[in-house]
N, C-alpha and C positions, 0 to 999 in steps of 0.2 A: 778434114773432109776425106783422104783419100783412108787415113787409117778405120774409119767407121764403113767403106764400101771391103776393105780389105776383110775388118771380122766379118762380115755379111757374106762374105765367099767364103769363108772358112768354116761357117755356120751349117752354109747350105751342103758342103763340100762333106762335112759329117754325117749332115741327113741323108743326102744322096748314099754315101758308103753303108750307113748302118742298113738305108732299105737295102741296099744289095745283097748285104749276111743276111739279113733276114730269108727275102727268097729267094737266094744259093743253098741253105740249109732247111727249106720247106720243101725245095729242089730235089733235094737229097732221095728222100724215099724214090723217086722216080727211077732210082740204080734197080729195084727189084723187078723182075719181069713182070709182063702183063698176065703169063701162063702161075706166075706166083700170088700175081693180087688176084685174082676171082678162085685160087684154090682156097685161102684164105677167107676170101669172101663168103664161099659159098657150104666150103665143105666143113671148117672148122667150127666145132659147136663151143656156146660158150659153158664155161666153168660151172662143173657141178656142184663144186663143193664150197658151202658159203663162208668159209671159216678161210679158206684160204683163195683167194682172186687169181683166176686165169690158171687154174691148178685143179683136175681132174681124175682123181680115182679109178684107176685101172680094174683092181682086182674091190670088191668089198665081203666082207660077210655077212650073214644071213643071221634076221633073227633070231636068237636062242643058241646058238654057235659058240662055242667056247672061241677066244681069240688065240691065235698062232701064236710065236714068236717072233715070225714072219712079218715085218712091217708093209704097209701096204706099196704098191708102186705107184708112185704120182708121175704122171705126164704132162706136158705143157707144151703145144703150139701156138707157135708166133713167128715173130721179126725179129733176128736178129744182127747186130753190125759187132763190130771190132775194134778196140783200139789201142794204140801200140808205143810207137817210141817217143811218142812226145809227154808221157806218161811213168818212162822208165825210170825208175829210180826213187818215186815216191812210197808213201808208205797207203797198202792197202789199209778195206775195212778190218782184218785179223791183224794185223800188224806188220806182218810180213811186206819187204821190198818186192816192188812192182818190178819182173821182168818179161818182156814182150817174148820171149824164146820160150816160159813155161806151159806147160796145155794148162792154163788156169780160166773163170769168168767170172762175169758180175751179174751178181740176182739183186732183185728188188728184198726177196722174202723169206728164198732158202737158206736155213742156217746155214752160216760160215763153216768151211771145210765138208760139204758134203758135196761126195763126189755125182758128177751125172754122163751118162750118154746124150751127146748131143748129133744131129743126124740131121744133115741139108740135105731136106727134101724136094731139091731140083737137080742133085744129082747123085744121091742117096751114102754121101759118103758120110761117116760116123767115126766119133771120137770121146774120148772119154776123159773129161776135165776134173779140175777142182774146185768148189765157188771159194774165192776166199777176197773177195769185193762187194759192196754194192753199185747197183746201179742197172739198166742202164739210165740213164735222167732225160734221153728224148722220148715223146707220147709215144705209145703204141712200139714202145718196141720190148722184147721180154729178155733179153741176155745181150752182156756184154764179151766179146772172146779176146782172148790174144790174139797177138801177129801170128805166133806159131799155130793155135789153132784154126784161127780163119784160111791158113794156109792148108793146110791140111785137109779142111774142109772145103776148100776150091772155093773160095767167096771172097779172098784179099781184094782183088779186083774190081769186084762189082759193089763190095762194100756192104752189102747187106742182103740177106738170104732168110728163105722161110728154113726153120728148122722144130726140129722133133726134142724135148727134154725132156730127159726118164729119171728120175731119180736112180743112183744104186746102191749108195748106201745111206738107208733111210738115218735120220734125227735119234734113233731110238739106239742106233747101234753106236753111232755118233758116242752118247753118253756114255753107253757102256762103257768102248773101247777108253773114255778118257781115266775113266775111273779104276782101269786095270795096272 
């Protein structure tokens, strides 16, 4: 008798814990300011280009227009968080060890090792990373940074910030350079 009342607390004892991760980590977005969720809301348009989600063409050209060599500049706002030394020592998506000290991040879609300006736009400070990860893997959010970036960028704290990403060295230079 008393070992079947024991696993029935230990049962419940699970349930209870798992809802709590749950909405601890639905919790979570609640770190970005109210002045960051209606910028978000209101001012950010969504994605113009359909080939690639949440990723926007800065510059384009004009019918009949010879093409540059100049690849275009893609931008992307969003949400983004950080993650750091519980992390360290793994192997990224390029292959390369994961260290929280490097200005590196994680894209869902931009090819690996292309570098970008990233810029928290709550308190306009800007840094200029590597992607060489995927992710990030929670909804709604567009980049993942290091410790040393999120530092830099004044968001360690709060955990997660609206920020600005520019591409700068587009996919096309990418190739070149590997091929040289």
């Amino acid at each position: 008798m008393q070992t079947r009342h024991l696993g029935f607390w230990v049962y419940w004892l699970a349930v209870a814990s798992l809802g709590s991760l749950i909405v601890s980590s639905v919790s979570a977005d609640a770190n970005v300011s109210r002045k960051t969720r209606e910028f978000a809301a209101n001012v950010v348009a969504p994605a113009q280009d359909p080939n690639a989600p949440g990723l926007a063409p800065l510059t384009e050209t004009q019918p009949g227009e010879p093409e540059t060599d100049s690849a275009q500049v893609v931008a992307q706002v969003g949400i983004a968080s950080w993650y750091g030394p519980w992390f360290r020592g793994r192997l990224t998506a390029n292959g390369e060890i994961f260290d929280d000290t490097k200005l590196t991040a994680a894209h869902r879609t931009l090819p690996l090792a292309t570098r970008v300006r990233v810029t928290n736009l709550e308190n306009g400070r800007s840094i200029e990373v590597k992607v060489n990860d995927r992710g990030p893997y929670v909804a709604g959010r567009v980049l993942d940074l290091s410790t040393r970036a999120a530092q830099v960028l004044g968001m360690e704290k709060e955990g997660l910030a609206l920020v600005r990403i520019e591409v700068l060295q587009p996919p096309q230079q990418l190739a070149n350079a590997g091929g040289e």
